[in-house]
Each structure stands twice: as structure tokens, then as C-alpha cells.
DSSP file (Angstrom, degrees, kcal/mol; ACC not computed):
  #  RESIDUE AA STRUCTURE BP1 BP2  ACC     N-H-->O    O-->H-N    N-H-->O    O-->H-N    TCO  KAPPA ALPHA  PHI   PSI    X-CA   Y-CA   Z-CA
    1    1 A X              0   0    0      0, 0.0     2,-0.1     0, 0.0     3,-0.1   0.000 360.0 360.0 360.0 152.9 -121.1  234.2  288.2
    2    2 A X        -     0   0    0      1,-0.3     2,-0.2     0, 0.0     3,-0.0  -0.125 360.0 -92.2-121.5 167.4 -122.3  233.6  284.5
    3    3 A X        -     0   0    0     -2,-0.1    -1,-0.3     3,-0.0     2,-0.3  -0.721  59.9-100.8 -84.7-179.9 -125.3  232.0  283.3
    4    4 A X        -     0   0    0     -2,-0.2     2,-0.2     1,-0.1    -1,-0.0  -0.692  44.3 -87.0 -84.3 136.5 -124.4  228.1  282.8
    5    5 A X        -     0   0    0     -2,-0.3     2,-0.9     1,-0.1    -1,-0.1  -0.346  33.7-151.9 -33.6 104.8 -123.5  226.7  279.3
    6    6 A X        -     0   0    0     -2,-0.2    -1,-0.1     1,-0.1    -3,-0.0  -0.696  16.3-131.8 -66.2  99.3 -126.2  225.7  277.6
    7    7 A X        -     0   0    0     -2,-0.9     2,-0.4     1,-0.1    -1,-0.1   0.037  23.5-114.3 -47.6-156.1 -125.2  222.8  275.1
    8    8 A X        -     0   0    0      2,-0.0     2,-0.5     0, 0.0    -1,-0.1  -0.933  36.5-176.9-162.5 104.9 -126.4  223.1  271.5
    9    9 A X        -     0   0    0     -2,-0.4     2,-0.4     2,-0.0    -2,-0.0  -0.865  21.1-139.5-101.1 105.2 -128.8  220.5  270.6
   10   10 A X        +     0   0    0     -2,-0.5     2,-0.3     1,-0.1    -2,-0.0  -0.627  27.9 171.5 -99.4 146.7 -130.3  220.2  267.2
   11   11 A X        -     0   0    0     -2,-0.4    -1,-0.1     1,-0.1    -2,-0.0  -0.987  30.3-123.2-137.1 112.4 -133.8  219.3  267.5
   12   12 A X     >  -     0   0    0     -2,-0.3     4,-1.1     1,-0.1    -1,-0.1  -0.170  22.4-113.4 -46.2 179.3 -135.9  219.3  264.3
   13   13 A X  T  4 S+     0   0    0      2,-0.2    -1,-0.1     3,-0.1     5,-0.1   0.763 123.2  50.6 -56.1 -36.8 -139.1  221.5  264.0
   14   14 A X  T  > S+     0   0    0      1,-0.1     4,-2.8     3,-0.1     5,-0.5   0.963 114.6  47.8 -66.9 -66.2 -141.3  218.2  263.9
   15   15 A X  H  > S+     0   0    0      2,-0.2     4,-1.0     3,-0.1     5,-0.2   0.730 114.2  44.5 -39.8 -52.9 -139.3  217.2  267.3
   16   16 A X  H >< S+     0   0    0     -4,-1.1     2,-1.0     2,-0.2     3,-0.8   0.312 113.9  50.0 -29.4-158.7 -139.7  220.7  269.1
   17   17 A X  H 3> S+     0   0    0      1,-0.3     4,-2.0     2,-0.1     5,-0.4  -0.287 112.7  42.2  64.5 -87.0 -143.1  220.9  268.2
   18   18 A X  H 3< S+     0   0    0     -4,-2.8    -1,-0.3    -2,-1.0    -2,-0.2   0.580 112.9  58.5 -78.3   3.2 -144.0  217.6  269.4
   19   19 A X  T <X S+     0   0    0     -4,-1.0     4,-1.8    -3,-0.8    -1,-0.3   0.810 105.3  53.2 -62.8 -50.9 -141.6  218.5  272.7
   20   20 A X  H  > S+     0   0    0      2,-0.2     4,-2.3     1,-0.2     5,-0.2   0.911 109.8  43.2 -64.4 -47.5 -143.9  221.4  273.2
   21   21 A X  H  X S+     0   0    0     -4,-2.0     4,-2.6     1,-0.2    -1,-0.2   0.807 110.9  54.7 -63.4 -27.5 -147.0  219.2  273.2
   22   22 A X  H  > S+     0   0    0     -5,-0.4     4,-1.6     2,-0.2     5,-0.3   0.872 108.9  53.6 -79.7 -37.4 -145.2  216.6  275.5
   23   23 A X  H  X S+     0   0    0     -4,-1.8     4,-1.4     2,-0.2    -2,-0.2   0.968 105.0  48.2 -36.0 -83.7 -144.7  219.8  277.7
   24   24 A X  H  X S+     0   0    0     -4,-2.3     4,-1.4     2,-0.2    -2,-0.2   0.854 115.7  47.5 -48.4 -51.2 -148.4  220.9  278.0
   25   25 A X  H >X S+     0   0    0     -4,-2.6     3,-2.2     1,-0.2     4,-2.1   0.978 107.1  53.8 -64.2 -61.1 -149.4  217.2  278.9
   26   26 A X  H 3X S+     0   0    0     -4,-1.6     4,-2.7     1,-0.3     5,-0.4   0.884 114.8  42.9 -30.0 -54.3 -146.6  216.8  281.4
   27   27 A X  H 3X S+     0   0    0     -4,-1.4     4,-2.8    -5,-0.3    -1,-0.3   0.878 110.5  56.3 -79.4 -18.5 -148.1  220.2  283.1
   28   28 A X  H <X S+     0   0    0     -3,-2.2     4,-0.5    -4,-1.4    -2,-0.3   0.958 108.4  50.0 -76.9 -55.5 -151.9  219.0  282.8
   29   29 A X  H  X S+     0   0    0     -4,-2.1     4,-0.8     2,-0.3     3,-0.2   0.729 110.1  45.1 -88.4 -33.5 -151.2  216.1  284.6
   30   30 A X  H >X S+     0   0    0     -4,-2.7     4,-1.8    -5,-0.5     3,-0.8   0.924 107.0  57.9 -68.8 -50.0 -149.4  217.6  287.5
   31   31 A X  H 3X S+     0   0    0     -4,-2.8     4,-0.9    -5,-0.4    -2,-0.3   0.731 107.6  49.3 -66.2   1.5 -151.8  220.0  287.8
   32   32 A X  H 3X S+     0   0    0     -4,-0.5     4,-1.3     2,-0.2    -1,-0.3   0.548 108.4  54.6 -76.9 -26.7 -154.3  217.1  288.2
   33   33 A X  H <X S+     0   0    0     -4,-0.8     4,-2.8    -3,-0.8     5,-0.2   0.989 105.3  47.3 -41.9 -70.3 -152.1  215.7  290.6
   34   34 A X  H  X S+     0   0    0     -4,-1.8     4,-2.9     1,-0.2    -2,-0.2   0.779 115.2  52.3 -48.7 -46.0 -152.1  218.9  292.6
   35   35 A X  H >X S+     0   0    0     -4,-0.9     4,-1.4    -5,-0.3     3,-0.5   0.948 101.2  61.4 -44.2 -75.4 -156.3  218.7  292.2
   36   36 A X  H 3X S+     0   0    0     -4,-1.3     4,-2.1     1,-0.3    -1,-0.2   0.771 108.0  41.4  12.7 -67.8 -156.2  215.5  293.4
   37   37 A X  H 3X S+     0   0    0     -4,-2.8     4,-2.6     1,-0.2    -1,-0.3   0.956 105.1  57.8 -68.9 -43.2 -154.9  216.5  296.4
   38   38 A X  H XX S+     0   0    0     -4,-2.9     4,-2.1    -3,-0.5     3,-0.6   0.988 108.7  49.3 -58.1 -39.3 -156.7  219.4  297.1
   39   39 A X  H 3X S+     0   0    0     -4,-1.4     4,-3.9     1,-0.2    -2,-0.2   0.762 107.7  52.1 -35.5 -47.2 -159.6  217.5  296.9
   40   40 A X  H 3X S+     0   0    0     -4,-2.1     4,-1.1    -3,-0.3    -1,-0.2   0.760 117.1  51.6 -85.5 -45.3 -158.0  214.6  299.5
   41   41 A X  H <X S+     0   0    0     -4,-2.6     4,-2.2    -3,-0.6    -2,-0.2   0.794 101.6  49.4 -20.3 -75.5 -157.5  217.8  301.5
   42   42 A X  H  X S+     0   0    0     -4,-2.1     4,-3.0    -5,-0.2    -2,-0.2   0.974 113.9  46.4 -57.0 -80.4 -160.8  219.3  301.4
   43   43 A X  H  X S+     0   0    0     -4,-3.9     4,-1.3     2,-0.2    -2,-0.2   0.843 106.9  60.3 -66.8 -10.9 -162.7  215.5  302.7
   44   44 A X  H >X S+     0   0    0     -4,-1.1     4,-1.5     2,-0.2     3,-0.6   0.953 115.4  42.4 -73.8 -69.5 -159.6  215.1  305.7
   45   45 A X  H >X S+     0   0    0     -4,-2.2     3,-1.5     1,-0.3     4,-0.6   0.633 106.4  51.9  -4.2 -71.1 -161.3  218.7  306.8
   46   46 A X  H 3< S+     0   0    0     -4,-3.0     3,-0.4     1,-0.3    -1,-0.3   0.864 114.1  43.2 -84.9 -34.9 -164.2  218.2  306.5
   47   47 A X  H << S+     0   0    0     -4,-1.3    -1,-0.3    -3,-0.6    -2,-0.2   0.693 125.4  38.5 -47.2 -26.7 -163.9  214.9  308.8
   48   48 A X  H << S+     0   0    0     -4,-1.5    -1,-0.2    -3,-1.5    -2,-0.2   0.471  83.6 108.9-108.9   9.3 -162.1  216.4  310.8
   49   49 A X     <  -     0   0    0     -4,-0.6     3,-0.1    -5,-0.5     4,-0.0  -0.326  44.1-158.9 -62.0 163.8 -163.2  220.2  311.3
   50   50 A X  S    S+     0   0    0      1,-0.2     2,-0.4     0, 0.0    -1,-0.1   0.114  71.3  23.9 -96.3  -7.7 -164.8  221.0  314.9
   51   51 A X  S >> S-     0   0    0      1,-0.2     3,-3.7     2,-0.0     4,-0.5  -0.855  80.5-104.7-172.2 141.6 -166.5  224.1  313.5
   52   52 A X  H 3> S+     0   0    0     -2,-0.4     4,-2.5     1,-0.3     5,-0.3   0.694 119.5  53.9 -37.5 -62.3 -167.9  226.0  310.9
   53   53 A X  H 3> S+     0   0    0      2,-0.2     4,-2.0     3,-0.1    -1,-0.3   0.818 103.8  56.9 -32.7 -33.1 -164.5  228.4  311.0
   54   54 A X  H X> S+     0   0    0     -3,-3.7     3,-1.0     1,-0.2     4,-0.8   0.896 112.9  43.0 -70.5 -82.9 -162.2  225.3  310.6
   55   55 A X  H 3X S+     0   0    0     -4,-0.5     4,-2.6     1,-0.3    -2,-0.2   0.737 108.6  52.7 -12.1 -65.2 -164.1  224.7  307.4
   56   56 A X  H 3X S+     0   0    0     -4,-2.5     4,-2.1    -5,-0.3    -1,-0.3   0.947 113.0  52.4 -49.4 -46.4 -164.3  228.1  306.2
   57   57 A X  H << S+     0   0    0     -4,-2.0     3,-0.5    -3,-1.0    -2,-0.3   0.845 109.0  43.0 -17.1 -80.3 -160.6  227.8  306.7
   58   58 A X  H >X S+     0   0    0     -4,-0.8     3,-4.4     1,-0.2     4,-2.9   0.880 108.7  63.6 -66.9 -70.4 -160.0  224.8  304.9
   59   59 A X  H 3< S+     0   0    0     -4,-2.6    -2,-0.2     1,-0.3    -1,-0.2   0.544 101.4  50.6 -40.4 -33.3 -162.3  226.2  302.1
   60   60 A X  T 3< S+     0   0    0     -4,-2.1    -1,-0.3    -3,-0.5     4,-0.3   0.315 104.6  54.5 -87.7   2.6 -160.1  229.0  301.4
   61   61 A X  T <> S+     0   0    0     -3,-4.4     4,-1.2     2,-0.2     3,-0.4   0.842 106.3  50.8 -78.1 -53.0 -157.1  227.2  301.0
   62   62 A X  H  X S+     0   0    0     -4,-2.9     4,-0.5     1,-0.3    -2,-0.2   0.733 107.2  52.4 -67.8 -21.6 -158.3  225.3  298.8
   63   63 A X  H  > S+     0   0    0      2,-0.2     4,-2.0    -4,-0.2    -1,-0.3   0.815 106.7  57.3 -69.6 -48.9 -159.9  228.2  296.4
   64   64 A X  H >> S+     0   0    0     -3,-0.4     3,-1.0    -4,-0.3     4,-0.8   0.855 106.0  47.7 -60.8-100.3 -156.7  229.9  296.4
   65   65 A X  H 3X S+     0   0    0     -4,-1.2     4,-0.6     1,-0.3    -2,-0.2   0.474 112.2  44.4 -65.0 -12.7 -155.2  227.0  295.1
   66   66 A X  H 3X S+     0   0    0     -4,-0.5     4,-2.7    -5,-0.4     5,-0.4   0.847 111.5  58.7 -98.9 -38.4 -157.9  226.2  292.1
   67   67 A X  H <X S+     0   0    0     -4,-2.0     4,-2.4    -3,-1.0     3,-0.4   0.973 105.3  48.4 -26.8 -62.2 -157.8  229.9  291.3
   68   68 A X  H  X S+     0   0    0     -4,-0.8     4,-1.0     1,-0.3    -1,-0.2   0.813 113.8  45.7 -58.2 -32.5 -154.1  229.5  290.7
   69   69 A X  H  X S+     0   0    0     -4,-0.6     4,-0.7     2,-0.3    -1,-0.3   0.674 106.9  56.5-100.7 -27.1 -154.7  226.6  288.6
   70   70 A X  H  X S+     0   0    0     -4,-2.7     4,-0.8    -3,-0.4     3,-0.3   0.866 109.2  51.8 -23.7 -57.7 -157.5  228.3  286.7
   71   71 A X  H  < S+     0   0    0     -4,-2.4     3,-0.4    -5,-0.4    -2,-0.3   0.898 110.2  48.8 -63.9 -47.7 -154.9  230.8  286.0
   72   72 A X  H  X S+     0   0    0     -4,-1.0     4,-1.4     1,-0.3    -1,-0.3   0.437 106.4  52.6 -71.0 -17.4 -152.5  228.2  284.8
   73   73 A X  H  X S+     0   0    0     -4,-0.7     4,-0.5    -3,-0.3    -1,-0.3   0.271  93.7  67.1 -97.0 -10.4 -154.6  226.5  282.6
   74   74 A X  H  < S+     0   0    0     -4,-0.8     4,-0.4    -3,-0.4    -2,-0.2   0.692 105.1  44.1 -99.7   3.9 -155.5  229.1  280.9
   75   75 A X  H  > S+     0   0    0     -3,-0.3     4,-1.0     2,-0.2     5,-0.5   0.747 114.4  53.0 -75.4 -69.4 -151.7  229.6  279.5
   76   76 A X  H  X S+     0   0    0     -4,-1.4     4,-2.5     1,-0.2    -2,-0.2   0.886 104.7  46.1 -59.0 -12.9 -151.8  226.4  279.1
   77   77 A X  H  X S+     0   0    0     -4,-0.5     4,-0.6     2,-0.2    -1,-0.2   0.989 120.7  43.0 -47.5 -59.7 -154.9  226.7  277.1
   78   78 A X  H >> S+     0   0    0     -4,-0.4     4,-1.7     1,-0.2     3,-1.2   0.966 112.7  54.4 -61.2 -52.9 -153.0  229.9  275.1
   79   79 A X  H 3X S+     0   0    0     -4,-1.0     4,-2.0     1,-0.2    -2,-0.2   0.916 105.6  51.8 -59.4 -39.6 -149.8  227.9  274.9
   80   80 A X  H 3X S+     0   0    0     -4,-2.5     4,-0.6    -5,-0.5    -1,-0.2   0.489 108.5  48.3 -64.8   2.3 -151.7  224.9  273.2
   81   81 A X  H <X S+     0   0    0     -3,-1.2     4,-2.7    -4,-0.6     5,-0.2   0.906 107.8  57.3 -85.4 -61.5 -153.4  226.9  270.3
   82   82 A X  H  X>S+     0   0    0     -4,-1.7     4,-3.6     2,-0.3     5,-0.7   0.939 111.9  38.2 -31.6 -63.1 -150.1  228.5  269.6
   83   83 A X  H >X5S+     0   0    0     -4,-2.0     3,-4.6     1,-0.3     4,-1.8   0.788 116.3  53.4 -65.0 -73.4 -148.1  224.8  269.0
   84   84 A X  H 3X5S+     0   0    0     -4,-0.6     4,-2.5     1,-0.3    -2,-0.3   0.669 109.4  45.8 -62.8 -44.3 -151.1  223.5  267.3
   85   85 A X  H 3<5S+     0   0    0     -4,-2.7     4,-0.4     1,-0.2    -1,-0.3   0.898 114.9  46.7 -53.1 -31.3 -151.1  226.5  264.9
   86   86 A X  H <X5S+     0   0    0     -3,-4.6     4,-2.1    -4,-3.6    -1,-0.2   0.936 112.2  56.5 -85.1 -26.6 -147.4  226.1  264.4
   87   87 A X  H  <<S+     0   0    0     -4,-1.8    -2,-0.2    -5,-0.7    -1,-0.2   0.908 107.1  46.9 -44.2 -32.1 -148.2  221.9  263.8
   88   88 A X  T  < S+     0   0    0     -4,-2.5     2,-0.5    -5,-0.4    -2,-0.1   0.528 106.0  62.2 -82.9 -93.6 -150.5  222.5  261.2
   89   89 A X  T  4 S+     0   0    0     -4,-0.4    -1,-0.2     2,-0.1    -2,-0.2   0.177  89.1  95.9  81.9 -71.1 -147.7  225.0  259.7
   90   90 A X     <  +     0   0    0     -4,-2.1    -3,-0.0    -2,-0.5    -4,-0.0  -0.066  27.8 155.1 -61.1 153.7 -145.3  222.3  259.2
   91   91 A X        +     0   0    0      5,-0.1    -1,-0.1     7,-0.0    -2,-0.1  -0.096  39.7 117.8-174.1  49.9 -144.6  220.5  256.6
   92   92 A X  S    S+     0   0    0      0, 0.0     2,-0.2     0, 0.0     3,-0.1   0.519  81.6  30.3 -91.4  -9.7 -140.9  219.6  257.5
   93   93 A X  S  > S-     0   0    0      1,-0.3     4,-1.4   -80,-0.0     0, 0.0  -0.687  87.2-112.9-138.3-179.9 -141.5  215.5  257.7
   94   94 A X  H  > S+     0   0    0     -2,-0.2     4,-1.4     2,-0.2    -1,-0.3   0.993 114.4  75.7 -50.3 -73.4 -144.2  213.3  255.5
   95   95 A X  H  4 S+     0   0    0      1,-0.3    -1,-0.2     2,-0.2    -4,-0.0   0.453 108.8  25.2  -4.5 -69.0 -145.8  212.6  258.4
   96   96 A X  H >4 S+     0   0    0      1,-0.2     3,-1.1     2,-0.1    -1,-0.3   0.934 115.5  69.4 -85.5 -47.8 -147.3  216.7  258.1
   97   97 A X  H 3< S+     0   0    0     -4,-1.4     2,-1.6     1,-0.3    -1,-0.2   0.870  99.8  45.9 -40.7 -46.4 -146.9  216.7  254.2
   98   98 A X  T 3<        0   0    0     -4,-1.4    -1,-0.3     1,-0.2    -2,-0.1  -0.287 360.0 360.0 -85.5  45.2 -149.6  214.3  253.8
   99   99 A X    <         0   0    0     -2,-1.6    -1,-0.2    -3,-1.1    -2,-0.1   0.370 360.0 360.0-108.6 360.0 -152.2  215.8  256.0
């Protein structure tokens, strides 16, 4: 088996670009989802724990998972300096000519 056919899409620069931005929000917002939860997570625990272990427990899930998201946000961090350097850059539409 092959890879799958890709179509061939033309996409300006300005459109890519502002795809890329649309990207990075799209993933900021899940991972605020995902927060969200741990959080929602974190008070069912703690309401429910019977004992300091349950808790510790609880307490390390949830640290693993904002670690991870640390980690993820700090590409997205790298990956938004990167578009915005290639935004400023452009100068394919008015819209950037006139900046």
C-alpha cells in the first residue's frame, strides 16, 4: 500500500499564512479545552478522595498532563514566531503592501 493521493490545491501565500495562524488558534483552544478538564478533574477528586494517597494520585495525573501541554505550547509558541516572521515578509496582497 501507497501513500494516498494528495490533491493539488493552490493556496496563495497570504491564504497559507493566515491557514497557519488559523492552525495555532485551533490548537490553543483545544488545549484549553483539555485544561478545562483537567481542572473539572482535579475538584471531582478532590470531593471525592478518601485519603491523602487518592489525592496524590489524582495530583499526578493531572501534572503529567499540564507538563505535556507546557511542552506543547511551547511549539506552539516557536511555530507562531515563525508565521508571524514569514507575515511580516509578505507583501503578495495590499492588504501586507500597505503595512
Amino acid at each position: 500500500m501507497g501513500l494516498p493521493e494528495i490533491p493539488k490545491v493552490s493556496v496563495s501565500r497570504c491564504d497559507a499564512i493566515n491557514l497557519l495562524f488559523t492552525s495555532i488558534a485551533a490548537e490553543e483552544l483545544a488545549l484549553s479545552k483539555v485544561i478545562r478538564e483537567e481542572a473539572r478533574k482535579l475538584e471531582k477528586g478532590i470531593c471525592l478522595s478518601c485519603n491523602l494517597c487518592d489525592l496524590f494520585e489524582i495530583n499526578e495525573s493531572v501534572n503529567s498532563i499540564l507538563k505535556t501541554i507546557i511542552q506543547k505550547e511551547l511549539v506552539l509558541l516557536l511555530k507562531l514566531e515563525e508565521v508571524a516572521k514569514l507575515d511580516e515578509r509578505c507583501c503578495c496582497c495590499d492588504e501586507h503592501r500597505h503595512r
